[in-house]
mmJSON file of the N, C-alpha and C atoms, coordinates in Angstrom:
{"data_MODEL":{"atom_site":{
"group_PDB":["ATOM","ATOM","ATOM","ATOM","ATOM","ATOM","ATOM","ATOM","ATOM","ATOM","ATOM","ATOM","ATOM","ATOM","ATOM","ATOM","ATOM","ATOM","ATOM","ATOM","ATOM","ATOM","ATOM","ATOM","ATOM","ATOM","ATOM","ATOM","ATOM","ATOM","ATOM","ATOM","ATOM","ATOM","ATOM","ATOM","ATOM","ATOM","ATOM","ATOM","ATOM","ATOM","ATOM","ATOM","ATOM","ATOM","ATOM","ATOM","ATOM","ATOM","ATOM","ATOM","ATOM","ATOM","ATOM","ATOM","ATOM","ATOM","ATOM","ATOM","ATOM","ATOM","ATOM","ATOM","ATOM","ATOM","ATOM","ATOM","ATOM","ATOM","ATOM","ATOM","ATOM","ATOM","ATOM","ATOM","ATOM","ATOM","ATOM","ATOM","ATOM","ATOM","ATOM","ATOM","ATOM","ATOM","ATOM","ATOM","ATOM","ATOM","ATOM","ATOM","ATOM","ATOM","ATOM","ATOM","ATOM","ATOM","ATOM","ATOM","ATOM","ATOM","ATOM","ATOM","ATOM","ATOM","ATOM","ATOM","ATOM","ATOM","ATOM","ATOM","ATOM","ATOM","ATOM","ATOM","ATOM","ATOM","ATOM","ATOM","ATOM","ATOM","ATOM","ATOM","ATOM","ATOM","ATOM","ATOM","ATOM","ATOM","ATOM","ATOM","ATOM","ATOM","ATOM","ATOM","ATOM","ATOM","ATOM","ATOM","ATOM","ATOM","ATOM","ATOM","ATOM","ATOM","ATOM","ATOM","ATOM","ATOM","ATOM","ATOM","ATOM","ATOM","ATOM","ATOM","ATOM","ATOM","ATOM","ATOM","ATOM","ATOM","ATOM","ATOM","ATOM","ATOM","ATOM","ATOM","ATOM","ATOM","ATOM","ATOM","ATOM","ATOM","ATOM","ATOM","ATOM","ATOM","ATOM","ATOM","ATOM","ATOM","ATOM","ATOM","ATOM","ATOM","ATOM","ATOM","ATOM","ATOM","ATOM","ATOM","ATOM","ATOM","ATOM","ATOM","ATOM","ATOM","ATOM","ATOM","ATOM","ATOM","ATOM","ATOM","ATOM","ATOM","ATOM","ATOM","ATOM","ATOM","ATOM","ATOM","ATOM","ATOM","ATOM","ATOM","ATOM","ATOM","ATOM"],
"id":[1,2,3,4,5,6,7,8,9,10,11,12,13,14,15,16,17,18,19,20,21,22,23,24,25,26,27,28,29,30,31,32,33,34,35,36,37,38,39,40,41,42,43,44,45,46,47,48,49,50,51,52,53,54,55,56,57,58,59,60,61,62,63,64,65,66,67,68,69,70,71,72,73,74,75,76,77,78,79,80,81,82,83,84,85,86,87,88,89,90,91,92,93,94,95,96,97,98,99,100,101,102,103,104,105,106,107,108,109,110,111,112,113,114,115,116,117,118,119,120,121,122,123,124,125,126,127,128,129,130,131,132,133,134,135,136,137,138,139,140,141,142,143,144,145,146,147,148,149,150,151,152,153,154,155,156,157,158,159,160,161,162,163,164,165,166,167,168,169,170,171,172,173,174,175,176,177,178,179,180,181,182,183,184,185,186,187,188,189,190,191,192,193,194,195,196,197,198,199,200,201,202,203,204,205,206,207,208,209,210,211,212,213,214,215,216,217,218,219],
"type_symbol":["N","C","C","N","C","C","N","C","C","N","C","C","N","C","C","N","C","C","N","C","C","N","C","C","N","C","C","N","C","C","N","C","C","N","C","C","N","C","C","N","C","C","N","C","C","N","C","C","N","C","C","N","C","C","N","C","C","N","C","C","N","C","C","N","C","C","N","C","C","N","C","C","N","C","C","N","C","C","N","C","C","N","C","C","N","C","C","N","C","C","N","C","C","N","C","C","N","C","C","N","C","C","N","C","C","N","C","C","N","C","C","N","C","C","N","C","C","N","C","C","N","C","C","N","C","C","N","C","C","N","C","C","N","C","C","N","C","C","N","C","C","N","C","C","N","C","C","N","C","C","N","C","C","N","C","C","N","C","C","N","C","C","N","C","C","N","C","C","N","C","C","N","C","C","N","C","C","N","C","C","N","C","C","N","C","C","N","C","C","N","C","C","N","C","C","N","C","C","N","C","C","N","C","C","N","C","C","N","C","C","N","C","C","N","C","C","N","C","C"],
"label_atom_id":["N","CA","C","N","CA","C","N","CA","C","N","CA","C","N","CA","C","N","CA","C","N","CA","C","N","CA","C","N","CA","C","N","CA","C","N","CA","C","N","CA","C","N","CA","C","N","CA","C","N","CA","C","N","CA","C","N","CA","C","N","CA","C","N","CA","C","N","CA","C","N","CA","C","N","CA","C","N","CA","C","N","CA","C","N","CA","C","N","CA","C","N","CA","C","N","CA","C","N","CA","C","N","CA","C","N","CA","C","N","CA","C","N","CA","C","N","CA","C","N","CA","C","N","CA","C","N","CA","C","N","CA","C","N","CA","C","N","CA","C","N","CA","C","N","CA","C","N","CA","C","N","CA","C","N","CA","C","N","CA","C","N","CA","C","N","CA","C","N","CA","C","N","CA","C","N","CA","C","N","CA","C","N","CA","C","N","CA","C","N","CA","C","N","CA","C","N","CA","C","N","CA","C","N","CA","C","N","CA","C","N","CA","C","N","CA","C","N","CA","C","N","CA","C","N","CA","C","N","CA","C","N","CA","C","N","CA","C","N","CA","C","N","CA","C","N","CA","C","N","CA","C","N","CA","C"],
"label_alt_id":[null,null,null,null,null,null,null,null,null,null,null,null,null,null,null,null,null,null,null,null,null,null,null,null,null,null,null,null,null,null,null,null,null,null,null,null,null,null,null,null,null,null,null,null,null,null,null,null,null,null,null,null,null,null,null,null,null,null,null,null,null,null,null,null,null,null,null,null,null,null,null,null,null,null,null,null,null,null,null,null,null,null,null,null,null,null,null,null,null,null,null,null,null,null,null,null,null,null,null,null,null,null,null,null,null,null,null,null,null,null,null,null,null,null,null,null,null,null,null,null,null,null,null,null,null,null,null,null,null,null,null,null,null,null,null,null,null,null,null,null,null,null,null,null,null,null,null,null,null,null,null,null,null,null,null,null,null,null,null,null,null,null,null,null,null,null,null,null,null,null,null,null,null,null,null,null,null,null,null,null,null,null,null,null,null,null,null,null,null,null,null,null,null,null,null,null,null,null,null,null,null,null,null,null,null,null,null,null,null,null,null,null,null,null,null,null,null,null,null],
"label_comp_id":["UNK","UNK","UNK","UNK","UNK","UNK","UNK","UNK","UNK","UNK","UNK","UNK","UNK","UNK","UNK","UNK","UNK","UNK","UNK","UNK","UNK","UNK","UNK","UNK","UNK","UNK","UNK","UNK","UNK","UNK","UNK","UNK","UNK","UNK","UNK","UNK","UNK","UNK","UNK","UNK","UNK","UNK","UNK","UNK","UNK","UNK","UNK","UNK","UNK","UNK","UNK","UNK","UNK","UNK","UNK","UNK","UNK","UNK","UNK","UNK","UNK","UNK","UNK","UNK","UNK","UNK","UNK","UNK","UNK","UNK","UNK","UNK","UNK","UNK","UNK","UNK","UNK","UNK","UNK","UNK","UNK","UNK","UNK","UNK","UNK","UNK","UNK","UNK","UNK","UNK","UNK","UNK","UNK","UNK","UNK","UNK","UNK","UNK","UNK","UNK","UNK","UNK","UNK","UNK","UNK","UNK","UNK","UNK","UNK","UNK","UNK","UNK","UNK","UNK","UNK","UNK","UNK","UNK","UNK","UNK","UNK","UNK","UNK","UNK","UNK","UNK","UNK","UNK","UNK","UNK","UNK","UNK","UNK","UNK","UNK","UNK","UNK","UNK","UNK","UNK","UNK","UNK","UNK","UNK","UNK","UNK","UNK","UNK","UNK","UNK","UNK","UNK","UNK","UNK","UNK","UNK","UNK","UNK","UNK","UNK","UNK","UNK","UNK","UNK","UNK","UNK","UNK","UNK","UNK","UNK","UNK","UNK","UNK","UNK","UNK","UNK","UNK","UNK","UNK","UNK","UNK","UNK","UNK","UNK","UNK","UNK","UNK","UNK","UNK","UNK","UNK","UNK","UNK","UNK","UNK","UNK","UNK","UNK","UNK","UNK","UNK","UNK","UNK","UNK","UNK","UNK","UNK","UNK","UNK","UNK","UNK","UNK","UNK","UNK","UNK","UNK","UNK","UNK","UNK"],
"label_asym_id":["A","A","A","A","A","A","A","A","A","A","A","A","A","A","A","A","A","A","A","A","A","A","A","A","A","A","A","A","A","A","A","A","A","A","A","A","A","A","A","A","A","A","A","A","A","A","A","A","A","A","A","A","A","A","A","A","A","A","A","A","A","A","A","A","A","A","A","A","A","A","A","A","A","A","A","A","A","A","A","A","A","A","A","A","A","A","A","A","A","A","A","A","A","A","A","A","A","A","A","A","A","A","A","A","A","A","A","A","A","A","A","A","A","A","A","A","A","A","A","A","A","A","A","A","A","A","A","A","A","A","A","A","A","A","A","A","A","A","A","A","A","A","A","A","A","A","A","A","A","A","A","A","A","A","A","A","A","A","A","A","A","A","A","A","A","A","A","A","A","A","A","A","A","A","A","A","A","A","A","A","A","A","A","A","A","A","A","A","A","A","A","A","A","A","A","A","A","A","A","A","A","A","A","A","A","A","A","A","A","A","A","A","A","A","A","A","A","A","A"],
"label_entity_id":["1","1","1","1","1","1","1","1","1","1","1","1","1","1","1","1","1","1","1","1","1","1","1","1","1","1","1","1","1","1","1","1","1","1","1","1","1","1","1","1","1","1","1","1","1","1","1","1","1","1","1","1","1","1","1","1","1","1","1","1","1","1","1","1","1","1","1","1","1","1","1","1","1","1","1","1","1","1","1","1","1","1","1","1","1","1","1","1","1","1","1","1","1","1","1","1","1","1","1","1","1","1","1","1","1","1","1","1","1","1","1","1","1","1","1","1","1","1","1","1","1","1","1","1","1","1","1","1","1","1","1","1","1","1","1","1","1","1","1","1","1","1","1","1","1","1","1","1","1","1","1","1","1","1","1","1","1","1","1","1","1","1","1","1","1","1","1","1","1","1","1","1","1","1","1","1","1","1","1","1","1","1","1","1","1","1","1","1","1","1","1","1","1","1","1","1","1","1","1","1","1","1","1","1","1","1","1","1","1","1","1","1","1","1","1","1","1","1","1"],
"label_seq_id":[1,1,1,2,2,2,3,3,3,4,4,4,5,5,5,6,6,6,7,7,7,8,8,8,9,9,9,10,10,10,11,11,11,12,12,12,13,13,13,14,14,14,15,15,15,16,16,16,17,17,17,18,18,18,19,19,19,20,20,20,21,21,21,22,22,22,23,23,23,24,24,24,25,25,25,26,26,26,27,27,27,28,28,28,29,29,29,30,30,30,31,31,31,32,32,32,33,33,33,34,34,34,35,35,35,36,36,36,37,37,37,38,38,38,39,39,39,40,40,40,41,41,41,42,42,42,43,43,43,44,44,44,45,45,45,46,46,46,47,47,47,48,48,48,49,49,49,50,50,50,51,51,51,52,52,52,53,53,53,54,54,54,55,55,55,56,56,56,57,57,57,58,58,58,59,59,59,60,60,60,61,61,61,62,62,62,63,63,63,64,64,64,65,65,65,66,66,66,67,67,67,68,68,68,69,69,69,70,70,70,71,71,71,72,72,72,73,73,73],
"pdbx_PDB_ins_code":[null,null,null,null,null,null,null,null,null,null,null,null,null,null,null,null,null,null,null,null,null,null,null,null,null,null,null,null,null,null,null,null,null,null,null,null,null,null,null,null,null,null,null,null,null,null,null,null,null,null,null,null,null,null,null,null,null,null,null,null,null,null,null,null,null,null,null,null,null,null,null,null,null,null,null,null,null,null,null,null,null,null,null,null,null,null,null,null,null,null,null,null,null,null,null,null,null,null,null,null,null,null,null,null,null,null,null,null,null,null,null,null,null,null,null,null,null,null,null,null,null,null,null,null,null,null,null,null,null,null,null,null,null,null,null,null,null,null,null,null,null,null,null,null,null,null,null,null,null,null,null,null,null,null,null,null,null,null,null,null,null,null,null,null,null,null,null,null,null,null,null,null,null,null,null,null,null,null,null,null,null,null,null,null,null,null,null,null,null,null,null,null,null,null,null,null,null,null,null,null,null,null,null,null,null,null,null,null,null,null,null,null,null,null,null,null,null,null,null],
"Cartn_x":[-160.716,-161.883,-163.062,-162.974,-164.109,-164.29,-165.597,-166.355,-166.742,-166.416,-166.509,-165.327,-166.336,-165.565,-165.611,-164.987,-164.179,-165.29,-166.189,-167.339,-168.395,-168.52,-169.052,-168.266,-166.765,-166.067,-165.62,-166.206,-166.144,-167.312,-168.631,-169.947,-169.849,-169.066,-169.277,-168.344,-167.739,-166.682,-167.077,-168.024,-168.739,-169.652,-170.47,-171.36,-170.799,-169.563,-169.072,-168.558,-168.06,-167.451,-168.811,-169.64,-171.125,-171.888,-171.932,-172.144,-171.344,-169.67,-169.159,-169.058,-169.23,-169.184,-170.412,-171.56,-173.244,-173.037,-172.273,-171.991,-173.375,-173.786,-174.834,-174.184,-172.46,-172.29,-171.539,-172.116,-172.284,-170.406,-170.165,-168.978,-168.358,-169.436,-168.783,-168.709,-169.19,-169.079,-168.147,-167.634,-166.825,-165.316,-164.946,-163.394,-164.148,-164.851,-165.211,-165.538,-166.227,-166.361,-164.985,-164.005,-162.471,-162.074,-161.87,-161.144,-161.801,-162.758,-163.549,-163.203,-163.351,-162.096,-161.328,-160.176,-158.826,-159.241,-159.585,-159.684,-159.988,-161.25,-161.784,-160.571,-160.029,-159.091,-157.557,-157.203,-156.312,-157.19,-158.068,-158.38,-158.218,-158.887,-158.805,-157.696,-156.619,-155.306,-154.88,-155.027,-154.733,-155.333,-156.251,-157.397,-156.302,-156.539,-155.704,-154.559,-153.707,-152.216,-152.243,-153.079,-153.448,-154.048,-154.818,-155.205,-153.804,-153.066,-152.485,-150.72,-150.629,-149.588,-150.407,-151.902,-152.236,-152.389,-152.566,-152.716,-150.85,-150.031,-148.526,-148.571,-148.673,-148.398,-149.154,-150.262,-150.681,-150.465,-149.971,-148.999,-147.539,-146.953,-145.677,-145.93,-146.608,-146.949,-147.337,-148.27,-148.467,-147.691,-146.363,-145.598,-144.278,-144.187,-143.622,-144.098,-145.087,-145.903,-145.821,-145.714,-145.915,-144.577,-143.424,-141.929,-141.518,-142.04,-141.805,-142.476,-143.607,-144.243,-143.391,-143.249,-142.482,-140.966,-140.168,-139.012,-139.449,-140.272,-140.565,-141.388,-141.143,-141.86,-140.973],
"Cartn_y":[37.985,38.693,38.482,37.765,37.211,38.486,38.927,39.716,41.347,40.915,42.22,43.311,44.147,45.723,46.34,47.075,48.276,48.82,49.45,50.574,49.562,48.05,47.628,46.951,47.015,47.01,47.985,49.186,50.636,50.343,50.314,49.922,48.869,47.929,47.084,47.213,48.024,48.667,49.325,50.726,51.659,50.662,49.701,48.907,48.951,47.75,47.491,48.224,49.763,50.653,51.183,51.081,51.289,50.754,49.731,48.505,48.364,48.549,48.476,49.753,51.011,52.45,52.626,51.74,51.719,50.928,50.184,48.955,48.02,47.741,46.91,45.573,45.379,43.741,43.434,42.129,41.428,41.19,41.391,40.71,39.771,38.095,36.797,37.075,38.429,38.734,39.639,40.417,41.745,41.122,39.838,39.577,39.245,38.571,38.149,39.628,40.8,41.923,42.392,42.031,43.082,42.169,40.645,40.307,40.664,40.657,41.03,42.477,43.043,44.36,44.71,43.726,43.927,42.794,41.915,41.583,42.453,42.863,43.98,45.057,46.257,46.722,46.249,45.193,44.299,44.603,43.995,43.956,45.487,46.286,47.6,47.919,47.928,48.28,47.676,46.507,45.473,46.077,46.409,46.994,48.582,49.095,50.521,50.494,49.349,49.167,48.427,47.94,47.423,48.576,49.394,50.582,51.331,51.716,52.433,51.94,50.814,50.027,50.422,49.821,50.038,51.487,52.25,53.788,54.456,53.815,54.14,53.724,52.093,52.114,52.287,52.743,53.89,54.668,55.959,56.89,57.087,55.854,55.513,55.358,54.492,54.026,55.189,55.957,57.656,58.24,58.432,59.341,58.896,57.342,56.768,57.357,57.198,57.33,58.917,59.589,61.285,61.364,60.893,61.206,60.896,59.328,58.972,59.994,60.183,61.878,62.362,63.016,64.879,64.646,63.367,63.147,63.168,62.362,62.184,63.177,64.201,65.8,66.753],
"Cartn_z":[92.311,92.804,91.863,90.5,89.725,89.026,88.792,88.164,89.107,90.089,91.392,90.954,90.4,89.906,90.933,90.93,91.643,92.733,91.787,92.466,93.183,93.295,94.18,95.223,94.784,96.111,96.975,96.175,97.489,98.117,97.306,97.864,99.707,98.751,99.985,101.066,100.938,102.061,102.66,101.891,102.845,103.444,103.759,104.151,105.189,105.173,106.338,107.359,106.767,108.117,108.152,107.716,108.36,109.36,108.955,110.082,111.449,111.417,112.049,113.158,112.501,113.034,114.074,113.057,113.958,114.908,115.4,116.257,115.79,114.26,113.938,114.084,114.022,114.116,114.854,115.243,116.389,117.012,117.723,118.181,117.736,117.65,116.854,115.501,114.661,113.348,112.911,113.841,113.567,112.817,113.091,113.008,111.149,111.173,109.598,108.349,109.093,108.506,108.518,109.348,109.016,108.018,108.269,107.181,105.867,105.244,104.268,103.739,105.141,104.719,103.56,104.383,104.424,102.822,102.677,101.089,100.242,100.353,99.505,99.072,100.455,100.229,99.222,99.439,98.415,97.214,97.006,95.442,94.739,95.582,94.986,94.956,96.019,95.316,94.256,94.131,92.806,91.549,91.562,90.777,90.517,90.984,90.648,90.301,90.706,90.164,89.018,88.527,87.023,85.843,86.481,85.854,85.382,86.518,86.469,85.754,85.777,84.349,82.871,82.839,81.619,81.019,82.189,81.452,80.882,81.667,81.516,80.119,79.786,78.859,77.445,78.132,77.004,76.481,77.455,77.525,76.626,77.59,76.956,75.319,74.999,73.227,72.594,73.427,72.668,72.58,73.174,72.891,72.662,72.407,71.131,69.75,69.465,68.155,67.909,68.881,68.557,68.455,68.94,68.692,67.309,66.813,65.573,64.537,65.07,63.725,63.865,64.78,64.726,64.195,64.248,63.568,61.885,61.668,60.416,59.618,60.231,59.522,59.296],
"occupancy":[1.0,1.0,1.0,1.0,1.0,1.0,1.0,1.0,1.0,1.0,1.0,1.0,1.0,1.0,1.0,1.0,1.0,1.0,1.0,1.0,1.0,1.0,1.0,1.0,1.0,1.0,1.0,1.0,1.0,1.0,1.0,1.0,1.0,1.0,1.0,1.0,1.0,1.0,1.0,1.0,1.0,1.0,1.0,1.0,1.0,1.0,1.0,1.0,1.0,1.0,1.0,1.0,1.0,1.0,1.0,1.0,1.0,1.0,1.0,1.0,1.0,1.0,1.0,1.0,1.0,1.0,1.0,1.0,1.0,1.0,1.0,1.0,1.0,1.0,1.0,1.0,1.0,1.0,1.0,1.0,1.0,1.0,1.0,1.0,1.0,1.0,1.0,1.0,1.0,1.0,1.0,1.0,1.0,1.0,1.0,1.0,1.0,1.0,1.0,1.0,1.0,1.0,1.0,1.0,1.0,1.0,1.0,1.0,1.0,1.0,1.0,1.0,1.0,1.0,1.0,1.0,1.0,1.0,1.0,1.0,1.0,1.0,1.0,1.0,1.0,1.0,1.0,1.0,1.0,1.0,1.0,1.0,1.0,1.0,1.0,1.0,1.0,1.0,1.0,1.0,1.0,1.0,1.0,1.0,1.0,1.0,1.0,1.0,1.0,1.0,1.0,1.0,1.0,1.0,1.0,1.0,1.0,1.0,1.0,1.0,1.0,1.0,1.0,1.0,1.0,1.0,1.0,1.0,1.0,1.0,1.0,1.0,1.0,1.0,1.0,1.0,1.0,1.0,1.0,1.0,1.0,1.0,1.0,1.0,1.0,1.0,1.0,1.0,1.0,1.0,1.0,1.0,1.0,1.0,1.0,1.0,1.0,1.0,1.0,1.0,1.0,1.0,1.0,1.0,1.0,1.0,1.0,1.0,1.0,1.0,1.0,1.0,1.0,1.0,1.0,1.0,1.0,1.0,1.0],
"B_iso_or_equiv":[0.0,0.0,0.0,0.0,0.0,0.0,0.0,0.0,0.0,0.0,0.0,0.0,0.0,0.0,0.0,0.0,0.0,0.0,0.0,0.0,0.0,0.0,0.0,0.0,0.0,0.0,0.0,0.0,0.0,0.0,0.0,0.0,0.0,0.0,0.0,0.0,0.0,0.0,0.0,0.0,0.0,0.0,0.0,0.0,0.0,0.0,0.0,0.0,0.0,0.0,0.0,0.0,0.0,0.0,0.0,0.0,0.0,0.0,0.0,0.0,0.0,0.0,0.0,0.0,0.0,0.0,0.0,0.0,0.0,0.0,0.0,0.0,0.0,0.0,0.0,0.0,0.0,0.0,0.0,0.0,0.0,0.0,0.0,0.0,0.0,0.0,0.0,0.0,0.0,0.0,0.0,0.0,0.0,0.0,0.0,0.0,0.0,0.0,0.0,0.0,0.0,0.0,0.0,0.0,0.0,0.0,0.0,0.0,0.0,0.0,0.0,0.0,0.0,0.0,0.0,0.0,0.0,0.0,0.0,0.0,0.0,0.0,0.0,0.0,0.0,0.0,0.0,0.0,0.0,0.0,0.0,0.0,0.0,0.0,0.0,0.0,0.0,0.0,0.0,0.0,0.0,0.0,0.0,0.0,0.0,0.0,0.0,0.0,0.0,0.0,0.0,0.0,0.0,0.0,0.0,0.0,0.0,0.0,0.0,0.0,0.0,0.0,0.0,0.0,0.0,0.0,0.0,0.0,0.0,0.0,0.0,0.0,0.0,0.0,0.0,0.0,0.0,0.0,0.0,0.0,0.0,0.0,0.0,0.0,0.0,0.0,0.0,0.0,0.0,0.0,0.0,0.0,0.0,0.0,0.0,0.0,0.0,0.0,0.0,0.0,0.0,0.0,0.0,0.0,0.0,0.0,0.0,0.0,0.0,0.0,0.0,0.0,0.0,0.0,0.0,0.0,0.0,0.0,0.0],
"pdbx_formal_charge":[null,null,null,null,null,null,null,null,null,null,null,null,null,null,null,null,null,null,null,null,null,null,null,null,null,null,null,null,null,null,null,null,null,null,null,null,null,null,null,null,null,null,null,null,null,null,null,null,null,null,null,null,null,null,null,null,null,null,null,null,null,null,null,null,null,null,null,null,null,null,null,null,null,null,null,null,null,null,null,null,null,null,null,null,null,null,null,null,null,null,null,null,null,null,null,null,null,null,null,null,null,null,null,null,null,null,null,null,null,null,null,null,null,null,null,null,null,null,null,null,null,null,null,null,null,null,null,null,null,null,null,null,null,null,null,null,null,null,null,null,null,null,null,null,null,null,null,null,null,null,null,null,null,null,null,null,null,null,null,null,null,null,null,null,null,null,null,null,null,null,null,null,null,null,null,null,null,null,null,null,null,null,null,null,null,null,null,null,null,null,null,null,null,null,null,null,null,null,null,null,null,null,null,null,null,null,null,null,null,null,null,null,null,null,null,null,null,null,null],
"auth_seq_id":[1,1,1,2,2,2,3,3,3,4,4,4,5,5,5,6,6,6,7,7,7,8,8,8,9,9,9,10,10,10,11,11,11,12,12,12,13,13,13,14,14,14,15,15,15,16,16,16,17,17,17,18,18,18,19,19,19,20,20,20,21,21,21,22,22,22,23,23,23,24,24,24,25,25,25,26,26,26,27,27,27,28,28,28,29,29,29,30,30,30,31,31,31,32,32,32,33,33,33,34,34,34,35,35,35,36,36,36,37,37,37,38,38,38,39,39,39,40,40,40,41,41,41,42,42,42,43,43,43,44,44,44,45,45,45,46,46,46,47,47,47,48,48,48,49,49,49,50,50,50,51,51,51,52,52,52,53,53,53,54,54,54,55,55,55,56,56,56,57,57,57,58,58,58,59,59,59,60,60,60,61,61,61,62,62,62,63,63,63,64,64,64,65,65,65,66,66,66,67,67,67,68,68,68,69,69,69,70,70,70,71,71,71,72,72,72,73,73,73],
"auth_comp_id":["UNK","UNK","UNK","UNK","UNK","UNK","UNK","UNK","UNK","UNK","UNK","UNK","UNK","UNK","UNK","UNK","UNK","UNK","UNK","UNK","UNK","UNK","UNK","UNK","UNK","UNK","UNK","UNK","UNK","UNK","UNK","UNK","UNK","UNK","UNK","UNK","UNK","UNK","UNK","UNK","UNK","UNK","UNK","UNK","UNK","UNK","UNK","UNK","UNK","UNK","UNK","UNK","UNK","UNK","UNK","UNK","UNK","UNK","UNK","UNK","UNK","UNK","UNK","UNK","UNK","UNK","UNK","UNK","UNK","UNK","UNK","UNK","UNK","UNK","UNK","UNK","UNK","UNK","UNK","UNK","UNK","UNK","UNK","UNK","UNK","UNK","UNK","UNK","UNK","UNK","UNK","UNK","UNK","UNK","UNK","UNK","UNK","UNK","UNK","UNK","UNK","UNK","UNK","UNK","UNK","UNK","UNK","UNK","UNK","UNK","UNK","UNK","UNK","UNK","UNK","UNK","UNK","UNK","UNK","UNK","UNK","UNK","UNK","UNK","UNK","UNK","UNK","UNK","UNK","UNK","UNK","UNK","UNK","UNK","UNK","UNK","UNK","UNK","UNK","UNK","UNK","UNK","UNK","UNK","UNK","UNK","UNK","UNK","UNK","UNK","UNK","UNK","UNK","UNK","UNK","UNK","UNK","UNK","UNK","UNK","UNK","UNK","UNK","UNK","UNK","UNK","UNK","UNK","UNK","UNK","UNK","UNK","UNK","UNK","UNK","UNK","UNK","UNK","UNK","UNK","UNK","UNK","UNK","UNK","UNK","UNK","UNK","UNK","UNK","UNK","UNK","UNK","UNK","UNK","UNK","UNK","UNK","UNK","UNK","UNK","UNK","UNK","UNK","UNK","UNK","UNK","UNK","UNK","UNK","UNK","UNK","UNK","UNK","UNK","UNK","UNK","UNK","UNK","UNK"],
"auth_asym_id":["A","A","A","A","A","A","A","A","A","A","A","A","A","A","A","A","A","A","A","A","A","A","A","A","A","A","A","A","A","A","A","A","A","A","A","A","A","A","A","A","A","A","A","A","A","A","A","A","A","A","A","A","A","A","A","A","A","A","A","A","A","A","A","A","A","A","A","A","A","A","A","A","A","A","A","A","A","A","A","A","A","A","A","A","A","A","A","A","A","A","A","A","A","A","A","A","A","A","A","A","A","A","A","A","A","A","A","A","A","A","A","A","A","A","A","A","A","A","A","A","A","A","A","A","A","A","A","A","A","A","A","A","A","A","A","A","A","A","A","A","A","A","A","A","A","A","A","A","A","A","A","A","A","A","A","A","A","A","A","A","A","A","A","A","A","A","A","A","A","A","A","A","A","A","A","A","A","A","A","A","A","A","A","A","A","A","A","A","A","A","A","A","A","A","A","A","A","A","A","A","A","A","A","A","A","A","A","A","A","A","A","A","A","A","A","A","A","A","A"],
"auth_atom_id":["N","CA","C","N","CA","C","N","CA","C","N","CA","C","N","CA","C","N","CA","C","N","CA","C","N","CA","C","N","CA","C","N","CA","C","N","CA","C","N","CA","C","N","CA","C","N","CA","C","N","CA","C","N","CA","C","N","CA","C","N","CA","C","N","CA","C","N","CA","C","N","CA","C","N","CA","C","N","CA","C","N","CA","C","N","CA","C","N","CA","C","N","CA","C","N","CA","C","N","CA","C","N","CA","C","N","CA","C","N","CA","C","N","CA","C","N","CA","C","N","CA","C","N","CA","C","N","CA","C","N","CA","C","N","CA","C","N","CA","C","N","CA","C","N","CA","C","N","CA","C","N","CA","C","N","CA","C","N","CA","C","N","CA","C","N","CA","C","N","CA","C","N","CA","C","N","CA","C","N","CA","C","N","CA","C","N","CA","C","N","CA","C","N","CA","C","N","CA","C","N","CA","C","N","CA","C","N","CA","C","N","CA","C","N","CA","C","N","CA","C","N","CA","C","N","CA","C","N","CA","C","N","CA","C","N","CA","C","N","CA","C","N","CA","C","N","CA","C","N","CA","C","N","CA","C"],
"pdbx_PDB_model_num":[1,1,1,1,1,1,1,1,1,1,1,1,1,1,1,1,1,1,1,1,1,1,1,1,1,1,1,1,1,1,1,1,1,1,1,1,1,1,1,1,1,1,1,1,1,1,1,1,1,1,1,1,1,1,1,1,1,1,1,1,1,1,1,1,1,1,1,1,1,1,1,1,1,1,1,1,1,1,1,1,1,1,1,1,1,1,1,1,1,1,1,1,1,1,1,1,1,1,1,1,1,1,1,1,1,1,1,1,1,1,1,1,1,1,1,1,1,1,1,1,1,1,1,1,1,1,1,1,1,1,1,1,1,1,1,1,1,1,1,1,1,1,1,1,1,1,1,1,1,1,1,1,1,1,1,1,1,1,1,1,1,1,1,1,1,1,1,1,1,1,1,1,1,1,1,1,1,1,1,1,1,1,1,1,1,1,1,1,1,1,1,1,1,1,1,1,1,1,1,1,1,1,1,1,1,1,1,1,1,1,1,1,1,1,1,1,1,1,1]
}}}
């Protein structure tokens, strides 16, 4: 997904169920706005399931490190 963070792939999601809700696009365009969708949506789950390993093992390593104190006190 390159350099496209998160909060401009909600951005450009709300666009599109905008567009799509207004009936602003066109029929020969609507199949190209879903797939765009359905990418966008992927990335962000991708995006949150990467967040959410790195915050575990944040977690996890913190309370490695707080177990090894409180033994060693």
């Amino acid at each position: 997904m390159g350099d496209l963070i998160y909060s401009k792939a909600i951005k450009e999601l709300e666009t599109i169920a905008a567009e799509i809700e207004g009936d602003e696009v066109p029929v020969d365009a609507l199949s190209e706005k879903v797939k765009r969708a359905a990418e966008l949506i992927q990335s962000c789950r991708d995006m949150l399931k990467g967040t959410g390993e790195e915050v575990k093992k944040v977690l996890e390593s913190f309370l490695e490190d707080k177990e090894g104190t409180d033994q060693g006190s």
